[in-house]
C-alpha positions as CSV (number, residue, x, y, z in Angstrom):
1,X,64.0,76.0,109.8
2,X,66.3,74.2,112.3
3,X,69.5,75.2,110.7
4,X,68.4,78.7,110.4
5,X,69.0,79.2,113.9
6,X,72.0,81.0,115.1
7,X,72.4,78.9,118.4
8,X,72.5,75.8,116.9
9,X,75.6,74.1,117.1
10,X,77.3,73.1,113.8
11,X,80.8,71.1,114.8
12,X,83.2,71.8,112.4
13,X,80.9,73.9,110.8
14,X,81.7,77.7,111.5
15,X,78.7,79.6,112.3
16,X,77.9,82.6,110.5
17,X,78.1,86.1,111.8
18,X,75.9,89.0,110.9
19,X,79.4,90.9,110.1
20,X,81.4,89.9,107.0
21,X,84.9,89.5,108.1
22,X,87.5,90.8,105.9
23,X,88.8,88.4,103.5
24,X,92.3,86.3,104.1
25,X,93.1,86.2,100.4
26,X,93.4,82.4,101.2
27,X,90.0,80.6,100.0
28,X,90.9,77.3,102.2
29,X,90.9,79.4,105.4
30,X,88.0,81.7,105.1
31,X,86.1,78.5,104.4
32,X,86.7,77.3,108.3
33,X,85.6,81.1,109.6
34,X,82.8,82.4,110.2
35,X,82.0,85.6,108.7
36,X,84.2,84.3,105.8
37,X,87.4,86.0,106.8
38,X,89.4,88.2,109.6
39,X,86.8,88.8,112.7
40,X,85.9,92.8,112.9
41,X,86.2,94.3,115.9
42,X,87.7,91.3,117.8
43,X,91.2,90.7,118.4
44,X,93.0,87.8,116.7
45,X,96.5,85.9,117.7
46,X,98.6,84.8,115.2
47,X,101.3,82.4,116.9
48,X,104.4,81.2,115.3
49,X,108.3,81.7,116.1
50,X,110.7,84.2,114.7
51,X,108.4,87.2,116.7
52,X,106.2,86.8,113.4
53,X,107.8,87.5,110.8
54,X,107.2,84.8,108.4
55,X,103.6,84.9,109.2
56,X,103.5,88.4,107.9
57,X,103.3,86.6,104.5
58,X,99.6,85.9,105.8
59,X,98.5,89.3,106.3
60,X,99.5,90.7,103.1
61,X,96.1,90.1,101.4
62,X,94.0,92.2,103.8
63,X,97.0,94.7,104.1
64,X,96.3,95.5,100.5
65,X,92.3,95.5,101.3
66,X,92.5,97.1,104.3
67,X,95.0,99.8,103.2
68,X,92.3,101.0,100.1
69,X,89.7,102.0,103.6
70,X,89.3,105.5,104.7
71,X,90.9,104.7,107.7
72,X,94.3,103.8,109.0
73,X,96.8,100.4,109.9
74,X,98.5,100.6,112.6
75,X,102.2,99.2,113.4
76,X,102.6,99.5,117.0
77,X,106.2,98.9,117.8
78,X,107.2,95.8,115.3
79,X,110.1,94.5,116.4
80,X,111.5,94.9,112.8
81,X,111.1,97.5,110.3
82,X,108.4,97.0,107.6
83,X,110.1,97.0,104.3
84,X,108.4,99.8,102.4
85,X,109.1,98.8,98.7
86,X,108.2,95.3,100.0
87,X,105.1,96.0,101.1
88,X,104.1,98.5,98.2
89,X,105.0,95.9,95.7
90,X,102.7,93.9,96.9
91,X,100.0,96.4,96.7
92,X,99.8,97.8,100.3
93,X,99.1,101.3,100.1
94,X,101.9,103.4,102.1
95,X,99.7,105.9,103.0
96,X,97.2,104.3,104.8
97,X,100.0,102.6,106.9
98,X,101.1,104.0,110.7
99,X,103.9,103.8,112.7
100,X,103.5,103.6,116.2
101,X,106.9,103.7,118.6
102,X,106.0,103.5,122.0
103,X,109.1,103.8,124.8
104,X,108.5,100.5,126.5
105,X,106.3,97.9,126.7
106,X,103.6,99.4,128.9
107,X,103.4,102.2,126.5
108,X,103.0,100.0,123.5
109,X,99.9,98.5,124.9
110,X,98.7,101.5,125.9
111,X,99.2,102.5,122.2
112,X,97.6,99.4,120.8
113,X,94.6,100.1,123.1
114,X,94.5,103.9,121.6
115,X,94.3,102.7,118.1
116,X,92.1,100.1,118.3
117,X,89.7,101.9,120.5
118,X,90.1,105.6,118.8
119,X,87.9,104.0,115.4
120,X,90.4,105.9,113.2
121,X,92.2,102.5,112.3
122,X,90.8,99.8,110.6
123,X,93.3,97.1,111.9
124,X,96.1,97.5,114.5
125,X,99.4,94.9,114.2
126,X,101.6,94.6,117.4
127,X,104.3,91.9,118.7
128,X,104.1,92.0,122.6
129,X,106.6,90.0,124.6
130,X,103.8,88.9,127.6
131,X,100.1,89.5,128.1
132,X,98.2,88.8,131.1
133,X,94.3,87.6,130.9
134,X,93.4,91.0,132.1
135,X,95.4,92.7,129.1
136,X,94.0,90.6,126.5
137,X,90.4,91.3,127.3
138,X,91.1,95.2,127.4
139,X,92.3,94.9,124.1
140,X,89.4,92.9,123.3
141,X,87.1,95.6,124.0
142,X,89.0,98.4,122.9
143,X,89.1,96.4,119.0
144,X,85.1,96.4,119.8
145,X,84.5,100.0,120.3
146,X,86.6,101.2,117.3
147,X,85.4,98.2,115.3
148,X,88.6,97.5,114.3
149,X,90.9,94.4,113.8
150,X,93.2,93.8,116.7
151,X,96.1,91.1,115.4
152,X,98.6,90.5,117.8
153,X,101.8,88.4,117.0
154,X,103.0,86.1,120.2
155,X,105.4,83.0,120.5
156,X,104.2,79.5,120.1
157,X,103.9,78.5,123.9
158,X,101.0,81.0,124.1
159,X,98.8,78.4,122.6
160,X,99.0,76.5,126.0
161,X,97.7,79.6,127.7
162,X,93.9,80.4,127.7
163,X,92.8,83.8,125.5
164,X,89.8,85.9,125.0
165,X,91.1,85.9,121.4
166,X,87.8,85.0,118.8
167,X,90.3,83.6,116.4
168,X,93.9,81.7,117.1
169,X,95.9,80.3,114.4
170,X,99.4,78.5,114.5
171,X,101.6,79.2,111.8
172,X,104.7,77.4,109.6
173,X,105.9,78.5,106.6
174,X,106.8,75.9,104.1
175,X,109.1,75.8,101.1
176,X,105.7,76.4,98.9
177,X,103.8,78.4,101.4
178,X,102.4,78.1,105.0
179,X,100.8,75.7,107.1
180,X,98.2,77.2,109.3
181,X,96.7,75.7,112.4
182,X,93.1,77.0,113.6
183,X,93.8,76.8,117.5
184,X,90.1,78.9,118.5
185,X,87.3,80.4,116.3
186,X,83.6,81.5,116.4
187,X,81.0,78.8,116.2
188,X,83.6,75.6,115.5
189,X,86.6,73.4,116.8
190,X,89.9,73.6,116.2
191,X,91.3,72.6,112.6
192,X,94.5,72.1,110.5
193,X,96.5,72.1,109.5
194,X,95.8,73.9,106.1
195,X,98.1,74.3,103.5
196,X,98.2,78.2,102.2
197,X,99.4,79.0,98.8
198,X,100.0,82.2,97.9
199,X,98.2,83.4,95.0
200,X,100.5,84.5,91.9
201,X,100.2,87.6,91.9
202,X,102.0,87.8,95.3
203,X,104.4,85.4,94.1
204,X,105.7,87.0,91.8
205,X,107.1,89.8,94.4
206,X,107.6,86.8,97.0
207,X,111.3,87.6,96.7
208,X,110.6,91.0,98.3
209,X,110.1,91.0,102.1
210,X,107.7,92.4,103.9
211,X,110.0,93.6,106.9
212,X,113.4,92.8,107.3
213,X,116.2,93.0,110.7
214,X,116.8,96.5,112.0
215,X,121.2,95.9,110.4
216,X,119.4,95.6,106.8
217,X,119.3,99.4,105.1
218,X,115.6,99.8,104.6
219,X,113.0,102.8,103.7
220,X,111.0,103.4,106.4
221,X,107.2,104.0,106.3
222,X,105.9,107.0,104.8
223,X,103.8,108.2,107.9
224,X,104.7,108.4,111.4
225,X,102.6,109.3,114.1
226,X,103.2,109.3,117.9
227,X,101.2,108.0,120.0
228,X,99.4,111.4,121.4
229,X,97.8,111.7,118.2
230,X,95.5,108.7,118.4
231,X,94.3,110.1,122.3
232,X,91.0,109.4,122.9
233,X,89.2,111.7,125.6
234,X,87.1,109.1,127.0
235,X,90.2,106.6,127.7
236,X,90.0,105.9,132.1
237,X,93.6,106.0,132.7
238,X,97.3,104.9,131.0
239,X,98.4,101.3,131.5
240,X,101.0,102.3,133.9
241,X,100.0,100.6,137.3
């Protein structure tokens, strides 16, 4: 009866939310979080150098499960261009995928907030340079209202720096996959590392990249929508002080 309780404190036991989370693809790390994968309607940080890009590799399971939903994935301002036939090879479906180019960084969080908040978009990706306390907990409750999942790709010193985040990971890739760090989750302590292996299916298109430098000739996304189409008549005011 004791352990049914959903204060009780488990250690490095995750505790277990009413909401399934979405599925990793990676059996070792939805076993340390709770809800059994990616936190709906929260907002996670994925930290590791190179702006991200190697820890795209992690996303690429709930890409493909995310991108079979009715509703959309938003890219809001990557700073490199997704690789289409990358990304389809792997099973992503182009069409649920959105490309959001904001003019500067003010407008790109902005953006963010409009996609995660507008409930059209099932999971919002974006790679800001700095974000204040203020701006993380906006985002926070903009990825609640539109129960969607907020990932948000920043350098490795951010791990020194406090976050409203509900799930933090560190991330290395590896010569035979990635080596993740659970910095901050629901209901446990910190963990890692963990070594990910991809599964084979995915390996066998692991020599096609997910997004690539913007001097590489790439196709571009299929769909492309500005900002001012995600505008949501209830949002208080722009980000612009």
């Amino acid at each position: 009866m004791i352990q049914q309780r959903a204060d009780l404190w488990r250690g490095r036991i995750p505790r277990p939310l009413e909401e399934k989370g979405v599925p990793t693809g990676f059996v070792e790390l939805d076993r340390e979080l709770a809800g059994g994968g990616w936190p709906r309607g929260a907002l996670t940080e994925i930290l590791s150098p190179h702006q991200g890009r190697e820890a795209l590799r992690l996303m690429v399971p709930a890409l493909i499960r995310l991108s079979r939903e009715a509703r959309w994935i938003a890219w809001v301002a990557p700073p490199y261009l997704p690789y289409a036939p990358g990304l389809a090879g792997r099973g992503v479906e182009l069409s649920r995928l959105l490309m959001i180019t904001p003019g500067d960084e003010q407008m790109c969080l902005w953006g963010l907030e409009q996609a995660l908040r507008s409930g059209a978009c099932s999971a919002a990706l974006a790679w800001p340079e700095q974000m204040e306390m203020a701006a993380l907990r906006r985002l926070q409750l903009a990825a609640e209202a539109g129960n969607a999942l907020a990932f948000l790709f920043r350098p490795e010193q951010a791990a020194h720096r406090a976050s409203p985040a509900a799930l933090r990971l560190r991330v290395r890739c590896l010569a035979d996959g990635m080596a993740v760090d659970v910095l901050k989750r629901q209901g446990g302590w910190a963990v890692g590392p963990l070594r990910l292996q991809e599964s084979r299916r995915l390996s066998e298109n692991g020599d096609r990249p997910v997004c690539c430098s913007g001097n590489c000739s790439c196709v571009a996304l299929t769909s492309y929508v500005p900002v001012g189409r995600l505008q949501n008549r209830h949002f208080r005011h722009p980000w612009r002080s």
